[in-house]
DODO-601022 format. One record per residue (C-alpha): residue number from 1; residue in three letters; chain; x, y, z. Coordinates in pm, whole numbers. Each point is the difference from the previous one (the first is absolute). Layout:
N
NODE|NUM|Ala|A|X|Y|Z
...
END
This chain:
507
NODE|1|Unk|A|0|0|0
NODE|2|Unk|A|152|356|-82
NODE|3|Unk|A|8|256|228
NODE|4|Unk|A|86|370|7
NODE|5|Unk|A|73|230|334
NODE|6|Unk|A|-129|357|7
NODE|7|Unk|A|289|178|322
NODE|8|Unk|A|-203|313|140
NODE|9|Unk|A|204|224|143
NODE|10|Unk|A|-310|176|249
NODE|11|Unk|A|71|271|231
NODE|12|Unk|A|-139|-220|311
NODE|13|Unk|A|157|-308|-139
NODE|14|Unk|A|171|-192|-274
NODE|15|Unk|A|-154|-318|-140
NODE|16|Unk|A|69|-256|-256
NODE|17|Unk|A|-298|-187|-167
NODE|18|Unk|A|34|-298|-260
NODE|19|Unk|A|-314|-64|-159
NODE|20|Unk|A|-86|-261|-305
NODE|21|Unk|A|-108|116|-320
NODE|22|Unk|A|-354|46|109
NODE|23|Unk|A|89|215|225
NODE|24|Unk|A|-41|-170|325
NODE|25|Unk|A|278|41|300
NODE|26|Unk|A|162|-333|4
NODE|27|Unk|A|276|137|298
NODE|28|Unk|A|63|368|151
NODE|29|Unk|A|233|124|287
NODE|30|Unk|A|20|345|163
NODE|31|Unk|A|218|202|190
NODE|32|Unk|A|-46|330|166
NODE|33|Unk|A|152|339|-114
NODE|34|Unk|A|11|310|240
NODE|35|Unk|A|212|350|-106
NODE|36|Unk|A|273|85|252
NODE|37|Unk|A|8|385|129
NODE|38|Unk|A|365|71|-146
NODE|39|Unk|A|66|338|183
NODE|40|Unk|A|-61|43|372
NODE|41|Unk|A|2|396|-107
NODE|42|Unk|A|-320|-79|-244
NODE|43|Unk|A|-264|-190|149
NODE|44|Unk|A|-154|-37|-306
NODE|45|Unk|A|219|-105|-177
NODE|46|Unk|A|23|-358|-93
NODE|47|Unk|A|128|-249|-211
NODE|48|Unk|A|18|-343|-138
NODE|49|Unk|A|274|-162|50
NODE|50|Unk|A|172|-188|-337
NODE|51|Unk|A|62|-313|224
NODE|52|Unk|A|-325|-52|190
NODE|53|Unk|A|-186|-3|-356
NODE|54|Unk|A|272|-243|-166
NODE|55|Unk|A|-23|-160|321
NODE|56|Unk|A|-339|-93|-25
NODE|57|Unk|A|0|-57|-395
NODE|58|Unk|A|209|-293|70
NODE|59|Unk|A|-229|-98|312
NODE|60|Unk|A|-316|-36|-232
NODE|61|Unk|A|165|-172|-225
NODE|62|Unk|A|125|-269|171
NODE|63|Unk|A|-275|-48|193
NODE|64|Unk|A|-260|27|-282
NODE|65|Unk|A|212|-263|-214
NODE|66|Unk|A|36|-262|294
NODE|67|Unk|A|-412|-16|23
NODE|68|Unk|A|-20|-51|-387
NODE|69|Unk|A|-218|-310|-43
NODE|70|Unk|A|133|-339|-151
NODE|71|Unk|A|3|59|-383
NODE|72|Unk|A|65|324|39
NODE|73|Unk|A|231|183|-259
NODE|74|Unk|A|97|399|53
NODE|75|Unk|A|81|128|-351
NODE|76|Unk|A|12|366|55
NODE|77|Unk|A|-28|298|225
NODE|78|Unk|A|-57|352|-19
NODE|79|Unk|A|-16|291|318
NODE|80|Unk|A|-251|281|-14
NODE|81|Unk|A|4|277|292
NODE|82|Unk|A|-54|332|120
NODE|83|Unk|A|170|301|-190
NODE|84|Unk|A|210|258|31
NODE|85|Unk|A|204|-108|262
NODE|86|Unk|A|306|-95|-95
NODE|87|Unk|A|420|24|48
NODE|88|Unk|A|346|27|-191
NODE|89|Unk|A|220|-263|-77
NODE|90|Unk|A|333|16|-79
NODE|91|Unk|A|148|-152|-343
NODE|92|Unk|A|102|-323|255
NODE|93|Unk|A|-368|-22|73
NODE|94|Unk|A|45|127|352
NODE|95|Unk|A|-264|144|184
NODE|96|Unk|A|162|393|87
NODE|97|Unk|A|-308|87|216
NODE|98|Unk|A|-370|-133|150
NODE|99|Unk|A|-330|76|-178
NODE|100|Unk|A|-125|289|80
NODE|101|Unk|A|-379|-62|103
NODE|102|Unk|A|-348|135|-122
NODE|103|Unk|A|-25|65|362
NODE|104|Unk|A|255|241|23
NODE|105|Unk|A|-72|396|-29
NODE|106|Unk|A|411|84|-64
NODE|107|Unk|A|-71|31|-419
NODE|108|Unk|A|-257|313|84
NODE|109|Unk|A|265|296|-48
NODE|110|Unk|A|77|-180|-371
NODE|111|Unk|A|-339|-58|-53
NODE|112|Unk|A|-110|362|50
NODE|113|Unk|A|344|149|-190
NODE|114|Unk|A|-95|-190|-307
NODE|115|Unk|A|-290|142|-52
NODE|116|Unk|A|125|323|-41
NODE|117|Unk|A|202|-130|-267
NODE|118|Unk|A|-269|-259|-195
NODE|119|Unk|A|-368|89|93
NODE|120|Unk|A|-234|-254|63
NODE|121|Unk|A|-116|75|-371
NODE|122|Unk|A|304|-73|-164
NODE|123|Unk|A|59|-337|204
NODE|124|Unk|A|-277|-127|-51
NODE|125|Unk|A|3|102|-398
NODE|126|Unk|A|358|-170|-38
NODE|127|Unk|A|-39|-269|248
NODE|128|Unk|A|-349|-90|44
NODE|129|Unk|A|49|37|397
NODE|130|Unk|A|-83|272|250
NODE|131|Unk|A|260|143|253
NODE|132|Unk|A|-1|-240|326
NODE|133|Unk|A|243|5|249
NODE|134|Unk|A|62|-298|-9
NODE|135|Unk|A|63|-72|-344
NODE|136|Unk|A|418|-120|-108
NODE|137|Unk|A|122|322|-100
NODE|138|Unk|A|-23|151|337
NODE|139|Unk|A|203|-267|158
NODE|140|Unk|A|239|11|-245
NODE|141|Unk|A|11|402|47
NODE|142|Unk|A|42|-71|383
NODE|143|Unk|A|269|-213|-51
NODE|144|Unk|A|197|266|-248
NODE|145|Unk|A|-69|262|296
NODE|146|Unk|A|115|-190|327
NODE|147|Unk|A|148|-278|-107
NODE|148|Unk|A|226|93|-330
NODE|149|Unk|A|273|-223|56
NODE|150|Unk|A|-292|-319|-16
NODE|151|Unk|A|-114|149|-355
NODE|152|Unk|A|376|-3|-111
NODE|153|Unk|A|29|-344|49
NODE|154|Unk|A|-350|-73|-144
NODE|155|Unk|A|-6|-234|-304
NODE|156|Unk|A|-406|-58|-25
NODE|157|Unk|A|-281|98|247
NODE|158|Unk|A|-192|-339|36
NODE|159|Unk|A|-393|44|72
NODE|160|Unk|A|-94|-265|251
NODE|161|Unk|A|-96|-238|-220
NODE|162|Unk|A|281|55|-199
NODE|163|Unk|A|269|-71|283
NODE|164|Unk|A|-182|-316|65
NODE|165|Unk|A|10|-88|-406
NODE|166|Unk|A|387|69|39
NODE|167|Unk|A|76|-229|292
NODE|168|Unk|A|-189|-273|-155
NODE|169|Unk|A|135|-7|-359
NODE|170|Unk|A|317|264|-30
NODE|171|Unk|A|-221|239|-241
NODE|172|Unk|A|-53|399|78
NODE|173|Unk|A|-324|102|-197
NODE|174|Unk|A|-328|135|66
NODE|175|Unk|A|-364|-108|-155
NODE|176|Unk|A|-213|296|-127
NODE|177|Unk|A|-243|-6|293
NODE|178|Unk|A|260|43|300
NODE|179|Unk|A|221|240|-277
NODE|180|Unk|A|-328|248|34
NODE|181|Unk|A|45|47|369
NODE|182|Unk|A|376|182|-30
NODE|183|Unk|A|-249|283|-166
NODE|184|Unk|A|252|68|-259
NODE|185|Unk|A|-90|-250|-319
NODE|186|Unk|A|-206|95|-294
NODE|187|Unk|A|-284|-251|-27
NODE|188|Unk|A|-73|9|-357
NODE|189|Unk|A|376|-136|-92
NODE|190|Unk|A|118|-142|377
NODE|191|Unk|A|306|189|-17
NODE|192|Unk|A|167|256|251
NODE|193|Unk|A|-95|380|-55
NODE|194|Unk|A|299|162|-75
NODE|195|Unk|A|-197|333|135
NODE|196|Unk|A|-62|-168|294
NODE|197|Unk|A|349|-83|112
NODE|198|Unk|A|127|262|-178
NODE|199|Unk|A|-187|249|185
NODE|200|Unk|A|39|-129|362
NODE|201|Unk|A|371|-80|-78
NODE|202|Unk|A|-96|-396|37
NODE|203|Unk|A|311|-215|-14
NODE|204|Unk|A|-191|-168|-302
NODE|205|Unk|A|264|-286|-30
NODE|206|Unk|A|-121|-131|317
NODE|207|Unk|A|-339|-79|-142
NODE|208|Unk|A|-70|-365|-97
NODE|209|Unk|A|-110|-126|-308
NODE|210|Unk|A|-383|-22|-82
NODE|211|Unk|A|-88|-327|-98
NODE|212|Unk|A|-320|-232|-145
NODE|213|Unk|A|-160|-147|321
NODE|214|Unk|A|-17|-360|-61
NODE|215|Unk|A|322|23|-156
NODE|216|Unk|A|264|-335|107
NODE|217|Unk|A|267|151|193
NODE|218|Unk|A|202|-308|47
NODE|219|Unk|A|24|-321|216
NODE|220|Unk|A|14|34|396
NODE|221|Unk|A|408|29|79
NODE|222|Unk|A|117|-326|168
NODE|223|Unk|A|128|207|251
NODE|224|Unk|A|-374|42|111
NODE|225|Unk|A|-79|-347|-39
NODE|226|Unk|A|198|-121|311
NODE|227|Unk|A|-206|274|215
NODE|228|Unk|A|-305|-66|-133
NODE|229|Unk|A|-52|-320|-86
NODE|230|Unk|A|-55|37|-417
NODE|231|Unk|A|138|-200|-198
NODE|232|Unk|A|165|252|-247
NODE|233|Unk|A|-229|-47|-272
NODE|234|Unk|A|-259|189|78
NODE|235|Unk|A|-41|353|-236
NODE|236|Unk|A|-52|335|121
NODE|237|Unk|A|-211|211|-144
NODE|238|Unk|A|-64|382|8
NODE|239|Unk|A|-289|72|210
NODE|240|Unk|A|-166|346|58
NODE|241|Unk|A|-195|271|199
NODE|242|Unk|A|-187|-203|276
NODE|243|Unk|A|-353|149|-29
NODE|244|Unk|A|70|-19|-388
NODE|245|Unk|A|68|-381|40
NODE|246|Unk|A|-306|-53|161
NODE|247|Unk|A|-159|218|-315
NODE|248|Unk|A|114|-259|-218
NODE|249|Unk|A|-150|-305|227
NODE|250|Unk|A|-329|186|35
NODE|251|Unk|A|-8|34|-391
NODE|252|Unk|A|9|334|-6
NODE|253|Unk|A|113|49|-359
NODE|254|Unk|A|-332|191|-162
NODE|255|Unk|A|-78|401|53
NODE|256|Unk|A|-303|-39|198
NODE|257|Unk|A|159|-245|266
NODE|258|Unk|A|81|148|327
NODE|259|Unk|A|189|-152|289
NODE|260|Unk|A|15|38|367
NODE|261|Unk|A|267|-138|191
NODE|262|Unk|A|-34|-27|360
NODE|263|Unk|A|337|-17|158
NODE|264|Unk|A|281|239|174
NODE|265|Unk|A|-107|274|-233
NODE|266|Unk|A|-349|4|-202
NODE|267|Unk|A|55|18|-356
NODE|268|Unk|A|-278|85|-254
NODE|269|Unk|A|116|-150|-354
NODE|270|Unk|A|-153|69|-342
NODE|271|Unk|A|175|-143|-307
NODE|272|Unk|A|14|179|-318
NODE|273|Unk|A|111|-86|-381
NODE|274|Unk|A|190|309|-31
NODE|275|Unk|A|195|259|226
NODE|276|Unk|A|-189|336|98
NODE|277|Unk|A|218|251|189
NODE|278|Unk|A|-261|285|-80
NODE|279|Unk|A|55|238|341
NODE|280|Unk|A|-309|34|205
NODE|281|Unk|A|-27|100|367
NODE|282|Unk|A|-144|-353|99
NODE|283|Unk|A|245|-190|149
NODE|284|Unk|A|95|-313|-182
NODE|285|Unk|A|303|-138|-177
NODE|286|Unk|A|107|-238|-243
NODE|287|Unk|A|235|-260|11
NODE|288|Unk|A|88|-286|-223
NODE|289|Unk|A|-219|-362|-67
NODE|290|Unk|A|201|-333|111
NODE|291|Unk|A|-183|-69|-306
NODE|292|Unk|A|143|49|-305
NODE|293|Unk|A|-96|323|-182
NODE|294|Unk|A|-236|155|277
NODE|295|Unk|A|-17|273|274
NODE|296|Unk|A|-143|40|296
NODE|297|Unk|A|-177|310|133
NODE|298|Unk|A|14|-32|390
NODE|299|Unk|A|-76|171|319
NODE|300|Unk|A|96|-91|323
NODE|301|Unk|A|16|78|376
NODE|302|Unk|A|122|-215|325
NODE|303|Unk|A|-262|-201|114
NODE|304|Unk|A|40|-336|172
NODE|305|Unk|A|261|185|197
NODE|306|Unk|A|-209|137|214
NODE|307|Unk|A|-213|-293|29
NODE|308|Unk|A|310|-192|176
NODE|309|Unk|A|-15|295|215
NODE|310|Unk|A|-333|-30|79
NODE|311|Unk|A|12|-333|89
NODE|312|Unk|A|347|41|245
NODE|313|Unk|A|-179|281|208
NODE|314|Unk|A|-354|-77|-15
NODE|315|Unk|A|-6|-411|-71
NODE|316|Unk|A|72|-289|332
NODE|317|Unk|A|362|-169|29
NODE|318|Unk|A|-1|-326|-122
NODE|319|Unk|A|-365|21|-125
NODE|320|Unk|A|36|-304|-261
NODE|321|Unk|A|-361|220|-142
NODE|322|Unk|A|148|368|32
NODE|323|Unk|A|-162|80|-380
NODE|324|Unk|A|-334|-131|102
NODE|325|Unk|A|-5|149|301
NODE|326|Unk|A|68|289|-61
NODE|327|Unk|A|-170|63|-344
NODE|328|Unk|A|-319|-141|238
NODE|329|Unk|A|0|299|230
NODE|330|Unk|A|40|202|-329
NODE|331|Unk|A|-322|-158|-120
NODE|332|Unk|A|-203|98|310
NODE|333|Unk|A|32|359|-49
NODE|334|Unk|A|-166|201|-272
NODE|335|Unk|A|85|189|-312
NODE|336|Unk|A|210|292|38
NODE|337|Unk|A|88|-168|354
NODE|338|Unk|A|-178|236|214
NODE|339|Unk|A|176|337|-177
NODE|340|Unk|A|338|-162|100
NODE|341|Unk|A|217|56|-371
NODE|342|Unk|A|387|-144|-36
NODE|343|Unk|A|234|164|-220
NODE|344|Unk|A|217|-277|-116
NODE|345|Unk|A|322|244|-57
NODE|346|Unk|A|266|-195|244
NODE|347|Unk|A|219|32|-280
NODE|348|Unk|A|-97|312|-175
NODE|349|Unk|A|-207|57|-269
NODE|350|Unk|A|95|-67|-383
NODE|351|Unk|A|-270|-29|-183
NODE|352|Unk|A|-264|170|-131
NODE|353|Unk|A|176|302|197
NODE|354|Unk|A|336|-14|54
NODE|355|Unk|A|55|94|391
NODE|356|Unk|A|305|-173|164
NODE|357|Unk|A|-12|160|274
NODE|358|Unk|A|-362|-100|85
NODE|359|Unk|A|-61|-205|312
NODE|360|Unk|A|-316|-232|87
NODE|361|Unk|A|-262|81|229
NODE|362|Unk|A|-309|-92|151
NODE|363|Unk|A|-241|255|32
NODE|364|Unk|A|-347|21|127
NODE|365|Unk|A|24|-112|328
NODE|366|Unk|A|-237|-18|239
NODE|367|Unk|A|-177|-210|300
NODE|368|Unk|A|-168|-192|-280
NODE|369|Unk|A|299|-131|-179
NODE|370|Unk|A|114|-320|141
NODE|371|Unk|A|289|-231|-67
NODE|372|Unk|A|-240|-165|-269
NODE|373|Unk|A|-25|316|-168
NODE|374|Unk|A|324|63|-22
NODE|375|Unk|A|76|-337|-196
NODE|376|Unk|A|-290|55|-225
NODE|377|Unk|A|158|389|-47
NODE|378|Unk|A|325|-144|-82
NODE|379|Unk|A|-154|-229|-241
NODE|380|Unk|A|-189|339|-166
NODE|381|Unk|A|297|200|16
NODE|382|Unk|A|202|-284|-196
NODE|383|Unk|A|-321|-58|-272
NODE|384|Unk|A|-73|372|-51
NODE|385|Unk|A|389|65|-91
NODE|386|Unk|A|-91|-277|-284
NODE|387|Unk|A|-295|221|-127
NODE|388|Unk|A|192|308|18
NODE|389|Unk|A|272|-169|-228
NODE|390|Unk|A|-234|-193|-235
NODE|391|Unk|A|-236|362|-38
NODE|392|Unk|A|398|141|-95
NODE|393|Unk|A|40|-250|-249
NODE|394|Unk|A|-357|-30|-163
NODE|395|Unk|A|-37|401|-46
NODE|396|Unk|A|69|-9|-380
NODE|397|Unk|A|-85|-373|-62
NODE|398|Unk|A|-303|-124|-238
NODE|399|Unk|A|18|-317|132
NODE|400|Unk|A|-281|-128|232
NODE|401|Unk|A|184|-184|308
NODE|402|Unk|A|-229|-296|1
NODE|403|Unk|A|188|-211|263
NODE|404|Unk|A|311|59|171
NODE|405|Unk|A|236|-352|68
NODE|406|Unk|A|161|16|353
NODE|407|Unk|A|317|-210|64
NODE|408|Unk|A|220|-5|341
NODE|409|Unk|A|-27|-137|321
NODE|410|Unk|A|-278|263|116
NODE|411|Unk|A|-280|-235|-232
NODE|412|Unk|A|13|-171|275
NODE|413|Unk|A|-153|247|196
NODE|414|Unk|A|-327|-52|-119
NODE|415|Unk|A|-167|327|245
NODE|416|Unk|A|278|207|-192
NODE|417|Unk|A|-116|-105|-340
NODE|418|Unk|A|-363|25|57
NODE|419|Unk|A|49|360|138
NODE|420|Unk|A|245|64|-353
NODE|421|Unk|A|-279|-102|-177
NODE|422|Unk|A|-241|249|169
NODE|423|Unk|A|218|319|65
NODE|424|Unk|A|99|-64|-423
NODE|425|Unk|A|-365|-58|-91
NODE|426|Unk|A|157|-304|-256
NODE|427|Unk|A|18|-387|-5
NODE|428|Unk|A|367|-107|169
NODE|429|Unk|A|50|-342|-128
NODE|430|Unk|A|277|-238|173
NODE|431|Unk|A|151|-214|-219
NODE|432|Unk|A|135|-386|140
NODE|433|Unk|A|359|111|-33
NODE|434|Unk|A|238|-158|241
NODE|435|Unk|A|227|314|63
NODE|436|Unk|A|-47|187|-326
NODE|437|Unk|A|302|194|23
NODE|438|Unk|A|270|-311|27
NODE|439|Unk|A|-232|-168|-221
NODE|440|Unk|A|70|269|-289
NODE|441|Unk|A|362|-23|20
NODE|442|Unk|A|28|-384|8
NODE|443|Unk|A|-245|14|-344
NODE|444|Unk|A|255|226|-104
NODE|445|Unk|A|269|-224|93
NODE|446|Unk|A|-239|-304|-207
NODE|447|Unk|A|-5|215|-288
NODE|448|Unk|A|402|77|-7
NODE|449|Unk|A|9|-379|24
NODE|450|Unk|A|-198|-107|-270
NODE|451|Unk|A|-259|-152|234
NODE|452|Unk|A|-312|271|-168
NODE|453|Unk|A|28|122|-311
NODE|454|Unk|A|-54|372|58
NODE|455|Unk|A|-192|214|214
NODE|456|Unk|A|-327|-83|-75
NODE|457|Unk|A|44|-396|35
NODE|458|Unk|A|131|45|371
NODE|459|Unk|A|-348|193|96
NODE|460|Unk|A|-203|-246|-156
NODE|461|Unk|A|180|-266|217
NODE|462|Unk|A|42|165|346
NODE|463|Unk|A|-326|242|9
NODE|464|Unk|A|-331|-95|224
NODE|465|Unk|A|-275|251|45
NODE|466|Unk|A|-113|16|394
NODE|467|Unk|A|-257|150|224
NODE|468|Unk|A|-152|319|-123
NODE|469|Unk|A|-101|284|229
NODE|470|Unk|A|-284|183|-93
NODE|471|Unk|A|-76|398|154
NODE|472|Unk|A|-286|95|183
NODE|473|Unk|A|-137|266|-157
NODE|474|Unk|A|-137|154|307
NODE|475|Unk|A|329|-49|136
NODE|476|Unk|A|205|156|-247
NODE|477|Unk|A|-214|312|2
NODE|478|Unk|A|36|29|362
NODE|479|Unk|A|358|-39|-4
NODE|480|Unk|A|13|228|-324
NODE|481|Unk|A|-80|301|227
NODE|482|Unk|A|250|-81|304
NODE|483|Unk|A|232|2|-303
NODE|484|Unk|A|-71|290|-153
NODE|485|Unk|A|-113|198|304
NODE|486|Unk|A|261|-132|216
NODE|487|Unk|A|323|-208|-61
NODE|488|Unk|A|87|229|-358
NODE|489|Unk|A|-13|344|281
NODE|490|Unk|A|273|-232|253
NODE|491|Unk|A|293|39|-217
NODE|492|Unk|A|-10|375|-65
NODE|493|Unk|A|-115|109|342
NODE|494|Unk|A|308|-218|230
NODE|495|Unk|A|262|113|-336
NODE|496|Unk|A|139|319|219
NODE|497|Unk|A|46|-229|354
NODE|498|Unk|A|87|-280|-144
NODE|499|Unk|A|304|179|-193
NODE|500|Unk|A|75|146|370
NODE|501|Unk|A|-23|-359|144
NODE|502|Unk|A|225|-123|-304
NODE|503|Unk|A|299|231|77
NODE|504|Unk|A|8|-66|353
NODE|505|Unk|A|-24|-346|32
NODE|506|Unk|A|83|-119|-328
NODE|507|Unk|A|229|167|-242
END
């Protein structure tokens, strides 16, 4: 029986997953991943460190491979992940510094310089993305401003992904999907904009090649092998963008398919046939397909996130139900949870108004609101930050969203899907995926292999449709007015405190 792994690198954990060709999990291992707070000066600063996530890469794998069942052959493997974050290597492949986390606010001086250089316009026109701080470039700036002597050194800047791609088969590339988060490639021709890194005096050498994803990058080096347990004949294959990965196993391939993945981060996916970097004030971006010859028009925000918080201050230790529980106290309060309304901003704002410096709260508090309020607010904060993005996206669309397809861990959850279904007045279907995110890297990894023939023949083979979530309309009108009335007014009203709050405590 062939088999294919899909390595997600998460920003919780890192997991392998082998599945058969149908798309079912025949073994999986995971390990946890946690940034490290590099300077005592910076509290908020944090980092991952290079051998923790290498550390763990090797842990999956060996522990996914020894639970492979008897017939069992692994052909090929690809790693998807989280973007943006990523580190320079020197022409020796060594690591010259940690990853600088998502997490961290240190990039914010770069990330507001820049933009007095490129406007948002002009980004977005060349490179189909919108200024965040956390986007490559500003790392990359950081490092040329407090660490020089690092950039010297610097042969490539590895994404993530990318550094695991290296350790596993000696090869320094990018694919087009995690090439879009550096924020300085032209989508139409997946090369490097020369205004770009001319124009923030980039150290353009140091950028990796963009490559195909599904594209063979080699065999697994038998140096691995020993640590790992592979065999050495196993193929590596160029993965991609994690919430793009999961795209591909969703079948999102068509313009009127839209995605929601639940994890870390929300991400709001719409494929299209052709790239549009036409400026509007709606904040969206584009990045490239894992699929060949497509875009993707996206919109994000951290989401799950929050949700772990939620659960470590407000669920029991060593409830083996904390989920249930707790969504079940959520359930017994009311719509609009008795006026209390969460601002899920614990990491800044990014889209559809760029804020970084704006902070969560919880307002309307009162001797009505109870803990069970507050979980069901949390739960509204997090599902009216998905309107808010998919009303950004949708303003100049003629497509009628019909259904929405949610993917992640948070399907699960089904109090959270029902209420996404109400607050966004649409059908949220849940596709039978296991893990759709590994999933769309090891069909990657099936296609690079020979195992599908294209695109198109790995949906067909992995892709069950699920339970569907219909709105209540009464609902959804009801919750249309707290939206409008209420959570859109949070944002604006907290922006000057907040900022205060921000440079105190914060910067």
């Amino acid at each position: 029986m062939d088999l294919i792994m899909g390595i997600d690198l998460g920003s919780t954990s890192i997991k392998a997953v082998i599945y058969d060709l149908s798309g079912k999990p025949a073994a999986e291992a995971s390990s946890k991943l946690e940034t490290t707070n590099d300077d005592p000066a910076h509290p908020a600063w944090c980092v991952w460190k290079y051998d923790d996530i290498w550390n763990s890469v090797k842990t999956v794998i060996s522990q996914s491979i020894k639970k492979i069942p008897a017939g069992g052959k692994l052909r090929a493997m690809a790693v998807t992940g989280f973007g943006m974050d990523g580190l320079p290597m020197d022409k020796d492949g060594r690591e010259l510094y940690d990853l600088i986390s998502w997490h961290c606010t240190r990039t914010l001086p770069q990330y507001e310089a820049t933009q007095q250089i490129i406007s948002p316009k002009e980004m977005f026109t060349e490179t189909g993305m919108r200024p965040m701080v956390i986007n490559s470039i500003y790392r990359i700036m950081w490092m040329q401003q407090n660490k020089p002597e690092i950039i010297e050194k610097a042969f490539k800047w590895l994404l993530i992904e990318d550094y695991v791609n290296y350790k596993l088969s000696g090869e320094m590339v990018t694919d087009f999907s995690m090439g879009s988060t550096f924020s300085a490639m032209k989508q139409p021709t997946h090369t490097w904009s020369d205004r770009i890194v001319s124009a923030l005096k980039l150290p353009g050498h140091i950028l990796p090649t963009p490559t195909q994803s599904g594209t063979v990058l080699g065999k697994v080096l038998p140096s691995i092998c020993a640590e790992t347990g592979l065999t050495g004949d196993e193929i590596v294959v160029l993965g991609g963008h994690d919430y793009i990965c999961a795209a591909l196993a969703a079948g999102i391939k068509s313009g009127g398919d839209l995605m929601d993945i639940n994890g870390t981060w929300e991400m709001l996916v719409k494929a299209m046939t052709k790239v549009d970097t036409t400026y509007t004030d709606n904040f969206f971006y584009v990045e490239s397909h894992v699929a060949r010859n497509l875009w993707c028009s996206i919109s994000s925000t951290v989401s799950g996130d929050m949700m772990e918080w939620l659960k470590n201050n407000y669920g029991h230790p060593n409830d083996e139900k904390v989920w249930e529980n707790l969504m079940a106290e959520a359930e017994a309060s009311v719509p609009g949870s008795h006026g209390c309304t969460f601002l899920p901003h614990f990491s800044g704002s990014n889209a559809p108004r760029m804020e970084p410096t704006s902070l969560g709260a919880y307002i309307g508090m009162s001797n009505q609101a109870g803990r069970g309020d507050i979980i069901r607010a949390t739960v509204e904060g997090l599902t009216y930050k998905t309107r808010e993005l998919l009303e950004a996206m949708n303003a100049n669309s003629k497509e009628e969203l019909t259904v929405i397809k949610a993917t992640g861990g948070a399907i699960k959850n089904r109090f959270w899907m029902q209420t996404k279904a109400d607050i966004l007045g649409v059908p949220v279907e849940t596709p039978e995926l296991y893990e759709a995110t590994p999933l769309g890297a090891a069909m990657l990894a099936g296609i690079g292999a020979g195992l599908y023939k294209d695109e198109e023949e790995a949906i067909q083979a992995v892709y069950k449709s699920g339970a569907t979530y219909e709105p209540d309309l009464k609902k959804y009108e009801q919750y249309s007015d707290y939206y409008k009335n209420i959570f859109l007014k949070i944002q604006p009203s907290l922006k000057e405190v907040n900022g205060e709050i921000f440079g105190r405590f914060l910067s």
